[in-house]
Backbone bond lengths (Angstrom), bond angles and torsions (degrees), N, CA, C in turn:
res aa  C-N    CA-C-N  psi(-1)  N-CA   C-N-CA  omega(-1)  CA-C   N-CA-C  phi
1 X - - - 1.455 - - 1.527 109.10 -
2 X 1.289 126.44 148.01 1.252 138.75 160.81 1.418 131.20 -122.22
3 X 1.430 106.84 160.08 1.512 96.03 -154.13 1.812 95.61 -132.75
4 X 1.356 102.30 145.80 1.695 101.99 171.58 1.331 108.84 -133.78
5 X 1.664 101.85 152.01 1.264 128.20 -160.33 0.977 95.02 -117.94
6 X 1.857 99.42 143.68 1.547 100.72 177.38 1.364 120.84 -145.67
7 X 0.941 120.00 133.33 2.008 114.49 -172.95 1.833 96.74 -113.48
8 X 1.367 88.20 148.76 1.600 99.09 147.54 1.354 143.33 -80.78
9 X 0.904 112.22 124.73 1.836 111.51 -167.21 1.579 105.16 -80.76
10 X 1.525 126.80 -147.07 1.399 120.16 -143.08 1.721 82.97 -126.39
11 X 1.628 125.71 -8.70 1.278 114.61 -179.74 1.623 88.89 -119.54
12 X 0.847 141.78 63.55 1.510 144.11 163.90 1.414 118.39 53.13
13 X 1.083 104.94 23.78 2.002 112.98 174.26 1.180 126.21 -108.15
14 X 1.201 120.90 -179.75 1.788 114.14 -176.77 1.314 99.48 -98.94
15 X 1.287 108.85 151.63 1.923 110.25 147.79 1.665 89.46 -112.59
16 X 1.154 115.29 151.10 1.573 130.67 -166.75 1.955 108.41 -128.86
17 X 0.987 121.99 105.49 1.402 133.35 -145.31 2.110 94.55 -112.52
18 X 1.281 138.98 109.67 1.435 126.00 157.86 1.670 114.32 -34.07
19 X 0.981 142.38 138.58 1.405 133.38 -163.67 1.975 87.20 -105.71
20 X 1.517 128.88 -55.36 1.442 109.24 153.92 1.277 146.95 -12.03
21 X 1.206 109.71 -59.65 1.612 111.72 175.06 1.879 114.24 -124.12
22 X 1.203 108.18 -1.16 1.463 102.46 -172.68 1.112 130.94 91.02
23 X 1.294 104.89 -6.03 1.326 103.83 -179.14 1.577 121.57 -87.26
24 X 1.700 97.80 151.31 1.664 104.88 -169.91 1.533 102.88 -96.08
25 X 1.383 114.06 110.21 1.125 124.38 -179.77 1.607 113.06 -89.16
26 X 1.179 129.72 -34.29 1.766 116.83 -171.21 1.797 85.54 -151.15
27 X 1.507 97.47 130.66 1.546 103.85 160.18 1.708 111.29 -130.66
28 X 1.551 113.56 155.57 0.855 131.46 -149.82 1.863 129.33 49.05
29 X 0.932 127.62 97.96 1.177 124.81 -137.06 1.612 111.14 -146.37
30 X 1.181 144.47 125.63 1.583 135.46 170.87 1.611 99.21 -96.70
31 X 1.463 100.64 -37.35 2.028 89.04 -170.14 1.730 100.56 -99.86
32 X 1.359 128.66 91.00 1.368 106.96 -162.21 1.870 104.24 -91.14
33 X 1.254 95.20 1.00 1.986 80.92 -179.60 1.605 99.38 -96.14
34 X 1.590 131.65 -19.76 0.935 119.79 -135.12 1.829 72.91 -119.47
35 X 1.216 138.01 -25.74 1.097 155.03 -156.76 2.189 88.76 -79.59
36 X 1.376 84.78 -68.23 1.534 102.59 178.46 1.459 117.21 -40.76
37 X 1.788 104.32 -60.49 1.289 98.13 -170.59 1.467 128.34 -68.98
38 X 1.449 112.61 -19.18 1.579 122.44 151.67 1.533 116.35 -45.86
39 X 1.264 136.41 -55.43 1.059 135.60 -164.42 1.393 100.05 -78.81
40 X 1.558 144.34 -25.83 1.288 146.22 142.51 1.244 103.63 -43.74
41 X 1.270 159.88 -24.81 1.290 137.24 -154.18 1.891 90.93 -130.21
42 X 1.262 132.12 -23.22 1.359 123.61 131.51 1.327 133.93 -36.29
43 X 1.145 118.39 -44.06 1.512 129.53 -179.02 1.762 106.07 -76.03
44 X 1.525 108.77 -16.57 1.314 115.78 173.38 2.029 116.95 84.98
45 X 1.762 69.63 28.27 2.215 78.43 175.68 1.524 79.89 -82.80
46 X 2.298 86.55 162.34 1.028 87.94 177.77 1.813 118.31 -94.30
47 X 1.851 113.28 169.07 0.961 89.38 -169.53 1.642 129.98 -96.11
48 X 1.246 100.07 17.16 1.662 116.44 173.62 1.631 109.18 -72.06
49 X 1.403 111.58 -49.39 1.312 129.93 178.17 1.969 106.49 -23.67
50 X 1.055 120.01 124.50 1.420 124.59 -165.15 1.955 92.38 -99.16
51 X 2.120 85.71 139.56 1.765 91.67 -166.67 1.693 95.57 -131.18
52 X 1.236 109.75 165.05 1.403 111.73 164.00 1.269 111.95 -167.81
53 X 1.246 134.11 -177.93 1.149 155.19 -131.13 1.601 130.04 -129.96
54 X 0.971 153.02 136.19 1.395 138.51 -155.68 1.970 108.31 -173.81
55 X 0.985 129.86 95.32 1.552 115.67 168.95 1.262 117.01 -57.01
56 X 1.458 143.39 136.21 1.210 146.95 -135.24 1.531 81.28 -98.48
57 X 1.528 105.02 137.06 1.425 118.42 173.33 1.631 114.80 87.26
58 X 1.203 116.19 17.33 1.834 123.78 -171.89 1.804 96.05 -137.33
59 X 1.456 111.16 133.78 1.117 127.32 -160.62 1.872 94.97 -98.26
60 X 1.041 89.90 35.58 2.057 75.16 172.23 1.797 98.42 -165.08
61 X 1.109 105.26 -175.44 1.767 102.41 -164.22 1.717 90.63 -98.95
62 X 1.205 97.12 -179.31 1.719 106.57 164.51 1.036 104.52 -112.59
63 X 1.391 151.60 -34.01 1.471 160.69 177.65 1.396 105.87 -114.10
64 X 1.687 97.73 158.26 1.445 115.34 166.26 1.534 88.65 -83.81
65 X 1.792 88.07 167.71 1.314 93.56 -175.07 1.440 106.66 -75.47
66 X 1.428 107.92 176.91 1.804 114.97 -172.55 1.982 95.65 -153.65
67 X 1.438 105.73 155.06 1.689 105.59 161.76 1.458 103.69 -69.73
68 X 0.954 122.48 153.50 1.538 150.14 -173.04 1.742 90.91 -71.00
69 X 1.162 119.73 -41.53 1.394 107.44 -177.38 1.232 113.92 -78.30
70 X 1.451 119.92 -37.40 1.529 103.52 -169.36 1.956 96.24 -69.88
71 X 1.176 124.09 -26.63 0.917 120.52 -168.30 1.303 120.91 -63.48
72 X 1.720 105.22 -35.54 1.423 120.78 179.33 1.960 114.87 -47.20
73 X 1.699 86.68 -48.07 1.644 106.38 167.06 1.192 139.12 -76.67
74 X 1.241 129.33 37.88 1.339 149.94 -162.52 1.379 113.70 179.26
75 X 1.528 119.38 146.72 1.426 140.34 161.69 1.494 100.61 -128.75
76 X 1.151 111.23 142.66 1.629 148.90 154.19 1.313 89.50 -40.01
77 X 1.519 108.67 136.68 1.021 136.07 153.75 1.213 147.19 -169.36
78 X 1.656 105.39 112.07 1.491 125.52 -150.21 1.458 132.55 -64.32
79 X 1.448 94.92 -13.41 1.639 105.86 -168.99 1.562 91.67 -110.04
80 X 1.190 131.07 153.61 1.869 105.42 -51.90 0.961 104.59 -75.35
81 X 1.485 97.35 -177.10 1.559 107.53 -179.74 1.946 114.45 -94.15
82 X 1.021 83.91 163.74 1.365 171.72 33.83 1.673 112.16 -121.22
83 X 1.232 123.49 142.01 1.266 152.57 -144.96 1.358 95.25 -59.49
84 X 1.688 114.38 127.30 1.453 118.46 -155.67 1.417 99.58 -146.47
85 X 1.442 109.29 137.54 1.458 106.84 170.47 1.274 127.55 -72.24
86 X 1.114 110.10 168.38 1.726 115.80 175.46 1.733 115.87 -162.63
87 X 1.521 111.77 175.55 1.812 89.68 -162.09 1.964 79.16 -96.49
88 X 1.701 85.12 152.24 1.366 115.16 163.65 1.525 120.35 -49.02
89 X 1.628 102.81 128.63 1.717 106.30 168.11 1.272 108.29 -145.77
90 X 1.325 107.53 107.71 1.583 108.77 165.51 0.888 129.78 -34.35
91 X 1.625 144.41 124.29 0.909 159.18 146.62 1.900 114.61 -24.11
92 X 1.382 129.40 125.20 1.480 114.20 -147.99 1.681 90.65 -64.89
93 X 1.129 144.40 -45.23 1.248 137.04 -167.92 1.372 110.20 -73.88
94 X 1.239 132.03 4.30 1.376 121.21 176.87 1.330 135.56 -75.41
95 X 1.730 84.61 -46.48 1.743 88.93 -176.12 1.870 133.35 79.60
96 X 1.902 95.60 -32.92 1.605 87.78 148.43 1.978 80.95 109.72
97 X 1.363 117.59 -27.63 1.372 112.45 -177.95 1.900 96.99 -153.30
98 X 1.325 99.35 169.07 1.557 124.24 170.25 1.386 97.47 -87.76
């Protein structure tokens, strides 16, 4: 399993960090798990491999875990509730990776 970390930046977005190796995979970001797990499946992880979520400095996850792929294909989405998937769209400045 793998886990991603995520901070807020200075315009209200994520940068999304692999918590394994450190590496900064997506900055500036609104969907950061779903943002993330794309750029994992760029890098050519696989997509069964189970991922989740964590704000850097908080001792518990934000999600159950999920495969990295379904995750890749979906963003969170809050309105309404209760919290419902939907397919992933980059944000125009994103690009999908750092």
């Amino acid at each position: 399993m793998e886990r991603l970390l995520i901070e807020m930046d200075d315009a209200r977005l994520y940068n999304v960090t692999l918590e394994s190796t450190s590496t900064l995979l997506v900055c500036g970001t609104g969907s950061p798990l779903a943002s993330g797990a794309a750029a994992l499946l760029a890098q050519g992880r696989d997509p069964a491999t189970l991922l989740t979520m964590r704000v850097r400095g908080r001792d518990h996850d934000a999600y159950a875990a999920g495969s990295i792929g379904d995750w890749a294909r979906s963003s969170a989405d809050a309105t309404p509730h209760p919290l419902r998937r939907a397919p992933w769209v980059p944000l125009p400045h994103e690009g999908g990776s750092a």
